[in-house]
N, C-alpha and C positions, 0 to 999 in steps of 0.2 A: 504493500500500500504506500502510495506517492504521497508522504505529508509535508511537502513542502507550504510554504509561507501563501502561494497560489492557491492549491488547493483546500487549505484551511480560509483563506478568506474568501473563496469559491463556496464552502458550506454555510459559514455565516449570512451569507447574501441571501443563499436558500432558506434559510431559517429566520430570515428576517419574512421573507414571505407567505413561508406558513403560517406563522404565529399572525401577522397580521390576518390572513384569512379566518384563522382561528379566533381573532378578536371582532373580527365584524359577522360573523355568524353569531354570535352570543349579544353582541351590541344590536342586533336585528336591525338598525336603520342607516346609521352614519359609516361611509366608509373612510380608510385610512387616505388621503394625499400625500403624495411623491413632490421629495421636492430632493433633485438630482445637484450637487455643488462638487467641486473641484477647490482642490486646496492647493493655493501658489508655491508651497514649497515642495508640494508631491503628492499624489494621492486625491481621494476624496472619498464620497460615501455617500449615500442614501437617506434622507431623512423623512419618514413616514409619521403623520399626525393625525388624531383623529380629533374631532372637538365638537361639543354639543348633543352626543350621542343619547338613545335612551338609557344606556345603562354607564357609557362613557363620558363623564364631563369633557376631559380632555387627559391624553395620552401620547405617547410616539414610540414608535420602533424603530433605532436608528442603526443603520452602518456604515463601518467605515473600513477605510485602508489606507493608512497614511502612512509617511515615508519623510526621511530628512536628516538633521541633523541636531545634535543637542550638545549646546555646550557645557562644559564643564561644571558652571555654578545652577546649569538648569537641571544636571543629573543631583547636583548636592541638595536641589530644593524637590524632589523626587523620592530622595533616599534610595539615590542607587550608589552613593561613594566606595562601596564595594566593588563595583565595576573597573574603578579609575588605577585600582592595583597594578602597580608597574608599569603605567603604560603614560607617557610624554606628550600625548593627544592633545593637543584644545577641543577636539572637539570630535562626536562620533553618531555614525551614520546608526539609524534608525528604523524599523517598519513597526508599526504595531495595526492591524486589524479587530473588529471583534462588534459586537451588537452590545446595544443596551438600550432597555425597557424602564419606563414609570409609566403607569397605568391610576390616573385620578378617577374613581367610580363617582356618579352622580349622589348617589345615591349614600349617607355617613354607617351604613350597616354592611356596605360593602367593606372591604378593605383595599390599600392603598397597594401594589407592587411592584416591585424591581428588580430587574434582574440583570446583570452585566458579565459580557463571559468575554475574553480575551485573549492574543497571543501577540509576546513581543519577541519583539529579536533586535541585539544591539550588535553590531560590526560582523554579521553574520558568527561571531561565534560563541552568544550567552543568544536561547534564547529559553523562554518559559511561556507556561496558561496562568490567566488568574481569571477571578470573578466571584460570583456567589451570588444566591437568590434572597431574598426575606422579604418581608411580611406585615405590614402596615395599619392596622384597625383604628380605626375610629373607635368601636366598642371592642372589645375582644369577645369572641365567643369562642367558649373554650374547645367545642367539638373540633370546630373548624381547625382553631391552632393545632391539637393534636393531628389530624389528618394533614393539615399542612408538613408538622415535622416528621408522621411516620412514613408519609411518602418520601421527601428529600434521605431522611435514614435507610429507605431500601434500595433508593439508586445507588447512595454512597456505599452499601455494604456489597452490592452486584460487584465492587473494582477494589474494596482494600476494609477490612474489618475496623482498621481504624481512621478512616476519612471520618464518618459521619461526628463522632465526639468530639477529633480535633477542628474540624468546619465548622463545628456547630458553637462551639467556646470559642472560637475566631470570631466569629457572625457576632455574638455577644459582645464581645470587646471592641470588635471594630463598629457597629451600630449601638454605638452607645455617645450619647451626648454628655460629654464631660463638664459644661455649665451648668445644666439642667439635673445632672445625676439620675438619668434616666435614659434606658434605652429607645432608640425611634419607635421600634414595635416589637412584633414575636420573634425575633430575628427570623436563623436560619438556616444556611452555610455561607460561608467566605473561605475563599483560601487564593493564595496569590504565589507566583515566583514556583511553579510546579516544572519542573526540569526532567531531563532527562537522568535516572539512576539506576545505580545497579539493581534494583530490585522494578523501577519502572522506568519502559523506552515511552520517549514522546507517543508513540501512535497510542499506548497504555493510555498517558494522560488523556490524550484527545479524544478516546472511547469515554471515558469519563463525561469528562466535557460538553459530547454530543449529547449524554444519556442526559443531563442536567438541561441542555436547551430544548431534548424532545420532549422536555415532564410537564415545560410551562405548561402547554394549554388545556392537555386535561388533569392541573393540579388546580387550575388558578379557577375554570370553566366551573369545575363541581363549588366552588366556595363562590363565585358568582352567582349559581344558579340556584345555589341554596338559600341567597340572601338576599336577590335582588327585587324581589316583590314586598319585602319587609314594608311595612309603613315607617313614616318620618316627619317632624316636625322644623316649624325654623329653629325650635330648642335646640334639637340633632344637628341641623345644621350649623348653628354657633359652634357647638363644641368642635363639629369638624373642620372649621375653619381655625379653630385654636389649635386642633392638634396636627393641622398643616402648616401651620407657621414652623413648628419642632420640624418638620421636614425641612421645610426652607434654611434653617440656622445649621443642622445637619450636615447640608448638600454643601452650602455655601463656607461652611468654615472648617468642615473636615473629610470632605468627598474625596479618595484618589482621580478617581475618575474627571472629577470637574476640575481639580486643582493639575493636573496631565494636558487637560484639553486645552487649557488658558495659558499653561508653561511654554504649548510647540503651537502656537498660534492660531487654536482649534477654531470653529467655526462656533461664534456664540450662540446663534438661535440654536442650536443642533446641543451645544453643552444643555444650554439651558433651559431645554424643553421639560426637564425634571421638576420642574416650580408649578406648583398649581396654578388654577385659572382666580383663585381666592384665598386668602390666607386671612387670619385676623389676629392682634396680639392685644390682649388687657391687663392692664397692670393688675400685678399679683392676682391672678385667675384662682380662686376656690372652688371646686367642686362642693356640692351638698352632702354632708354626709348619709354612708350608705346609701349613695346611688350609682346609676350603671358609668358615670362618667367617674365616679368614685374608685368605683372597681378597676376600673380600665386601669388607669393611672399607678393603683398600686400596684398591677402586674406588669411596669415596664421596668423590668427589673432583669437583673442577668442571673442564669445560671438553673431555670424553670425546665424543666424536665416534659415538656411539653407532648413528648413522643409517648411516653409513657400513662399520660391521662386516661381517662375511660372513654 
C-alpha cells in the first residue's frame, strides 16, 4: 500500500465528502457550499459550510494541503524545537494535509462537534498523524456520552489495547480550559506526533486514522437523531450561547490547530469557521441550583469514566 503524502491527502479529500453527504442527509434541508482557495505559498484546500440548516445552525468541513516553509522561531512557537537538533537550517520545508470539523447544532440539546485528523511531514524526513474527536453538550446526557466514548474505545482497541486510555487522558488534558478550570465538554480522544515504530509502521497509524474518520457519521448521526426533536426554550438557548462563548476562548487561546493555521499564513475564514454563528458572555454566570445547566457544568471535569456508564 502506497502511503505517500498524495495518497493520504487523496483520502482526506474523500472523506471530507462523505461526511458532508453524511451531514446533509440528517440536516434534511440545507446543503454544504464549496468554496475552493489556493494558498500563495503552496497548497490549498476545500472549505465546505453549511449555515441555517434545520438541525445545523452553522458548521464546515474543511480540507486542506499545504506546503512551505517554517522558520525557525515559527517551529519554536509550534513546539517543534525538537526538530531543530543539529541541524544549521533557518528555515525548513513543510507539507501538512488533513480535515477538520465543528458542527454548531441549532438546536442546545444537541451537542457541539469536532473532529481534526492530520499528517505532517517536515524536510521529508520527521513525519507523523495527529488529531482527535470530542464532544461538546450544551446539556450532557449521560447515555449519549457513554455511547459516544464506548464507540471511540472500540475503534481505539480494533489497532492497540492501549490507544483508547492514553487518547482519552490526552483529550482531557488537552480540552481542558485552564482559566475556566473546566473542560470544553465530554472530551474524547486526542493524540498527536504518531510516527513510524518498531512496534507501528505509518500505514499501522493510518488504518487507525481512517477507522476514526469512518466512525464520525454514524457516531455523531445516532446522538443527533436521538436529540434533535427534543423541545427548547430561549432559556436553553441563553445557556447555549454561554457555553459557546467556552468554545470561543478555547479555540482562540489554546487550539493547535488554529494557532498552526495563523503561524504558516493559513486562510482565516477557513481557521475560523470553528466560532459559532452566537456566542454570549455574563459577568459571573450562576447556574440555579440543582438544575440541568447545574448538572452540566459540574461534569466538565477530567478524568469521568464515561465509557463505563450504564
Amino acid at each position: 500500500m502506497d502511503i505517500g503524502k498524495q495518497s493520504i491527502s487523496d483520502w482526506f479529500k474523500s472523506l471530507q465528502a462523505d461526511i458532508c453527504r453524511g451531514l446533509e442527509k440528517v440536516d434534511g434541508k440545507e446543503n454544504f457550499l464549496s468554496d475552493e482557495w489556493q494558498r500563495d505559498e503552496g497548497g490549498g484546500g476545500i472549505s465546505t459550510i453549511i449555515q441555517n440548516g434545520t438541525v445545523f445552525e452553522k458548521g464546515g468541513v474543511n480540507f486542506s494541503a499545504v506546503s512551505g516553509s517554517l522558520s525557525i522561531p515559527a517551529l519554536k512557537s509550534l513546539n517543534l524545537d525538537s526538530l531543530l537538533s543539529g541541524s544549521n537550517k533557518s528555515e525548513f520545508d513543510f507539507f501538512a494535509t488533513g480535515i477538520s470539523i465543528v458542527i454548531h447544532p441549532l438546536n442546545p440539546m444537541v451537542p457541539i462537534i469536532h473532529m481534526n485528523l492530520r499528517y505532517f511531514e517536515l524536510d521529508e524526513n520527521v513525519s507523523w498523524f495527529g488529531g482527535g474527536i470530542d464532544l461538546t453538550p450544551i446539556y450532557i446526557v449521560e447515555k449519549d456520552a457513554a455511547f459516544f466514548h464506548r464507540e471511540l474505545k472500540h475503534i481505539c482497541d480494533k489497532h492497540d489495547p492501549d490507544y483508547h486510555k492514553t487518547f482519552k487522558n490526552w483529550a482531557d488534558d488537552y480540552f481542558f480550559i485552564k482559566h475556566r478550570t473546566e473542560t470544553r465538554g465530554i472530551g474524547g480522544i486526542f493524540f498527536d506526533r504518531l510516527s513510524e515504530s518498531e512496534n507501528k509502521s505509518l500505514e499501522d497509524i493510518f488504518k487507525f486514522v481512517k477507522d476514526v474518520g469512518n466512525g464520525f457519521i454514524p457516531i455523531y448521526s445516532t446522538i443527533v437523531i436521538n436529540n434533535k426533536s427534543t423541545s427548547f426554550n430561549d432559556y436553553h438557548k441563553k445557556f447555549q450561547a454561554l457555553r459557546r462563548s467556552r468554545y470561543v476562548e478555547f479555540n482562540l487561546m489554546y487550539d493547535r490547530g488554529t494557532k498552526f493555521g495563523l503561524e504558516t499564513n493559513g486562510r482565516v475564514e477557513s481557521i475560523l469557521m470553528s466560532m459559532p454563528p452566537v456566542a454570549q458572555w455574563e459577568y459571573n454566570y450562576q447556574p440555579a441550583p440543582n438544575s440541568a445547566e447545574a448538572k452540566t457544568i459540574e461534569l466538565l471535569k477530567k478524568g469521568i469514566e464515561w465509557h463505563s456508564l450504564p
